[in-house]
N, C-alpha and C positions, 0 to 999 in steps of 0.2 A: 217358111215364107221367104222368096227372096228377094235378094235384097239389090237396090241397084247400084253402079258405079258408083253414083254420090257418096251415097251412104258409106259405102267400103273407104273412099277418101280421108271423109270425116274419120272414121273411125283411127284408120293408120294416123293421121294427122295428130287426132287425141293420145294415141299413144304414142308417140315420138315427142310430144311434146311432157308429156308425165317423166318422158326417158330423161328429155333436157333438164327439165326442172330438179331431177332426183338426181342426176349427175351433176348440176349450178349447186344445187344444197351441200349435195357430199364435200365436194372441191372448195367449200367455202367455208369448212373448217380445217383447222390442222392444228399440231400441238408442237410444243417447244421442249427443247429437254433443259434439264436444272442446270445452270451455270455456263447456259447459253442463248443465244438472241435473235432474231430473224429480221432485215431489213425490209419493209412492207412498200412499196410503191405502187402506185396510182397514175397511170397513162406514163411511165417512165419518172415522172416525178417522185420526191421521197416525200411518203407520207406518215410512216409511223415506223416504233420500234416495237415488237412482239415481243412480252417477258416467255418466262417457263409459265407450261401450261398448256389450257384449250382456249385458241384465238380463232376468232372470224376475221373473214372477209367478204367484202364483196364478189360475186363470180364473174368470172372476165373482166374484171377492171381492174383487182389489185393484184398483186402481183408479188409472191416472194425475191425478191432480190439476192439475198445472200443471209449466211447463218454464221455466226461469229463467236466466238467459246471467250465467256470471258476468266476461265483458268491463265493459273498460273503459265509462261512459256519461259522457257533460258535459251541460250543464245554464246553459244563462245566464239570468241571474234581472236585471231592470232595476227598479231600485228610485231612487224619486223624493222629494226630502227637501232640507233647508235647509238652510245654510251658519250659522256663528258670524255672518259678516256679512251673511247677511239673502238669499243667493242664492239661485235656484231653482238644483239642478242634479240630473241625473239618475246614476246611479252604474252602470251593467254588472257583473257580477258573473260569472266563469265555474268552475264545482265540480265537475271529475272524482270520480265515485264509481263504488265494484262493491258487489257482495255478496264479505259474508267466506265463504270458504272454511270450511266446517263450523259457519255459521251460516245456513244457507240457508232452514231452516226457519221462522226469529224472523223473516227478510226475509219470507217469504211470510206468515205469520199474526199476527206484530202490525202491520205497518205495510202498510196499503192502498194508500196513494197515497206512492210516497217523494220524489216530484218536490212536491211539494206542501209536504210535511213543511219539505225542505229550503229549498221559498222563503220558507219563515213563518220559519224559523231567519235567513237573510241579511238579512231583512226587519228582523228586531229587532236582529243585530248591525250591521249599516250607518246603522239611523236612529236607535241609543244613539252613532253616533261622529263621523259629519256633523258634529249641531250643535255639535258642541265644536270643530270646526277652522273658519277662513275658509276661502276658496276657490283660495288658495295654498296653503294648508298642506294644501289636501288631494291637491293635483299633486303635494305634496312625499310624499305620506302613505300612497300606494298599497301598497305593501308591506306599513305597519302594519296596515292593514284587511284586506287579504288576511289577513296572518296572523290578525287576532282573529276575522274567519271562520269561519277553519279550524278554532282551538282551538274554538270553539265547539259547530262541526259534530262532529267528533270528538267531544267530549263526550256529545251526546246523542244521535248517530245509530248509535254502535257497540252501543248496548244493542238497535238495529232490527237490527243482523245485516249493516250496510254499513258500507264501509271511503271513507273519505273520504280523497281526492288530493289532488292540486296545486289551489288555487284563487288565484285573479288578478282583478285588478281590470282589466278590460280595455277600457275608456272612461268620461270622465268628461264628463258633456256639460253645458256652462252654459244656463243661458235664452239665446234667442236674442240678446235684448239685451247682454245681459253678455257674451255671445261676439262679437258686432260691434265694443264697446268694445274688446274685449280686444285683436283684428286689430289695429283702429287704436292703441293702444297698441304692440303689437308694431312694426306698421310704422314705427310713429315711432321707435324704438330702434333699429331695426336702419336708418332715414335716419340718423341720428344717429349710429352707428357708423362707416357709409357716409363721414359725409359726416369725422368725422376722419381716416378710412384715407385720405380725399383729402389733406386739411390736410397729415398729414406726407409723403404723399408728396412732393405741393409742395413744401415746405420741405427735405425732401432733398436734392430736382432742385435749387433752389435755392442752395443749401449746396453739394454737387457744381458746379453753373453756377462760384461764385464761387470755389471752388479752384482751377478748372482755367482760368479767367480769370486768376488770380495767378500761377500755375503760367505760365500763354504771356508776361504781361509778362515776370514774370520770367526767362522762356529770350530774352524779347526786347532788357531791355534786355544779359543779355549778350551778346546778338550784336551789337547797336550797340557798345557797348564793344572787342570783338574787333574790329568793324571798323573802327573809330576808331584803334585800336592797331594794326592793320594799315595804313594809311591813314599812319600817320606813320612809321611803320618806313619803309615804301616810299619816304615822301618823303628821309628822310635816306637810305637807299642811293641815292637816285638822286643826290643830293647828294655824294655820297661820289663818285660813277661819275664826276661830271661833273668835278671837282675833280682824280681821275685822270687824266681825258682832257682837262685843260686845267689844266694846271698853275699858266700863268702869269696867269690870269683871273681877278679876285675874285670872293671868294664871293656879295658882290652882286650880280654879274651873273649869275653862277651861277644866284642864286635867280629872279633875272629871268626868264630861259630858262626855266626848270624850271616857271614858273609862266604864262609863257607857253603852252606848250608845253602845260600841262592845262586850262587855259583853253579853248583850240582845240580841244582834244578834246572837251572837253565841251559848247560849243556843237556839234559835228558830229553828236553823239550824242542830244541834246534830238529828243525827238518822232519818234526813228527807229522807235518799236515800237509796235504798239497796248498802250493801258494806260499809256506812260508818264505820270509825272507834272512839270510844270513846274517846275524849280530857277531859284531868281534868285539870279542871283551878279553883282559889279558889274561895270559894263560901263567906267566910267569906267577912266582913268588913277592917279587917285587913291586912286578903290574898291579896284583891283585892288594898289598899292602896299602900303593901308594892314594886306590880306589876307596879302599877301608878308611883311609887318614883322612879324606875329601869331606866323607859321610859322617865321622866323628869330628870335623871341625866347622860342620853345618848342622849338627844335635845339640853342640855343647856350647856352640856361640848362643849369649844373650840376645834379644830384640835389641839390645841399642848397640854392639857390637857386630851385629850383621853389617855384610856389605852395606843394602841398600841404604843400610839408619847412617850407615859414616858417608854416602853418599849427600844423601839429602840432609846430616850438617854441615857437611864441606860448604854447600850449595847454598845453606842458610848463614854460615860465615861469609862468607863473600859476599851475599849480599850488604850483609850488616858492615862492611870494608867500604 
């Protein structure tokens, strides 16, 4: 059957207009991503804020505007200014901000540029605080300036609709010059501490050296003692021995023998080891009497007749005086 012009009209007509409709449907949804927001206007006016999600709209009347992430942003601002004492130095500056949460609107249409904003605020709070400090007090100060930053930014950024973080001072840089000085400065302090830690160590090793040097005389000299003391023990039992084994012989002669006898030994014994060392003892007849009389007049003296007993009464007369 055909059909006439009309008809064909109609028909196109109907289907361009299913085309509109299915195209006004489609366009009249869209979706949001999480931790961000889409400003919705209405003949140029603002009419709503679209969360995350699947949001409608009207077709052809509303109108996305703009899409605004409300994440975390940072922001480092380097601002250059003068010390109390006359320094150049440069200050870093770093400023977490977002938008607030159901202020998103006041972020998008009062305030154009918020990175802008912000560096004119750090600008004025860092270069009112500089020159009131030197240039240690400002190493010392980091914290204080952060914080009056901050108060600051809070103050006048929350009326934009942004929430203001953590801010940190996160380098302080001197003029070149003054940071060179500053090295050798350092380095000299820390030579200087260096070179104490040496000093006492010294002086420890030192101090230790000369205890355990006292510490060896004195294990030395009582081992000479002990064997001085051994040495004469031995001589009287041999004494004793011989006296046994020769009843009728005096003890002179005795002593004779007995000192003969180690005489002999001890020449046989000189220079028999590597390392010994050279004893002179006399060779003479006389030498060797006068060494014998020594040793019989330190056997045969009593305890109270010893040196040291007629020392220590002398010592306890005189007090008694």
């Amino acid at each position: 059957m055909d059909l006439g012009i009309g008809s064909i009209v109609t028909i196109s007509l109907i289907v361009l207009g299913g085309i509109i409709l299915l195209s006004a449907a489609i366009s009249s949804l869209f979706s949001v991503s999480n931790r961000t927001v889409k400003i919705i206007e209405r003949f140029g006016k603002y009419q709503r804020t679209a969360g995350a999600g699947l949001n409608a709209k009207i077709p052809f009347i509303d109108t996305v505007r703009a899409t605004l992430s409300l994440q975390v942003e940072q922001h480092t601002i380097n601002v250059d200014s003068i010390t109390k004492d006359k320094v150049s130095v440069r200050v870093s500056c770093t400023v977490n901000y977002n938008v607030l949460e159901g202020r998103e609107a006041d972020s998008f249409y009062k305030l154009a540029t918020p990175k802008q904003q912000i560096e004119t605020f750090v600008f004025d709070v860092v270069r009112s605080q500089v020159p009131k400090l030197t240039l240690d007090e400002i190493f010392d100060s980091k914290d204080h300036i952060a914080q009056a930053v901050r108060q600051e930014l809070m103050h006048d950024m929350t009326d934009f609709g942004y929430e203001i973080g953590k801010v940190l001072v996160t380098e302080i840089e001197p003029d070149a010059k003054v940071k060179a000085a500053m090295n050798e400065i350092n380095a000299a302090q820390r030579e200087a501490q260096a070179a104490n830690a040496r000093g006492e160590a010294e002086k420890t090793l030192r101090v230790k050296n000369a205890e355990a040097q006292a510490e060896a005389d004195r294990l030395k000299g009582e081992g000479i003692a002990a064997q001085r003391l051994a040495i004469i023990n031995g001589a009287k039992q041999s004494v004793e021995e011989l006296k046994s084994a020769y009843p009728g012989v005096s003890e002179e002669t005795l002593m004779n023998m007995l000192m003969m006898t180690q005489y002999f030994e001890t020449l046989s014994q000189l220079g028999g080891k590597a390392g010994d060392k050279v004893i002179f003892v006399p060779v003479t007849p006389d030498g060797v009497g006068a060494f014998r009389q020594q040793i019989m007049e330190g056997l045969a003296a009593t305890p109270a007749t010893r040196p040291s007993a007629l020392k220590d009464q002398r010592h306890e007369e005189g007090a008694k005086a």
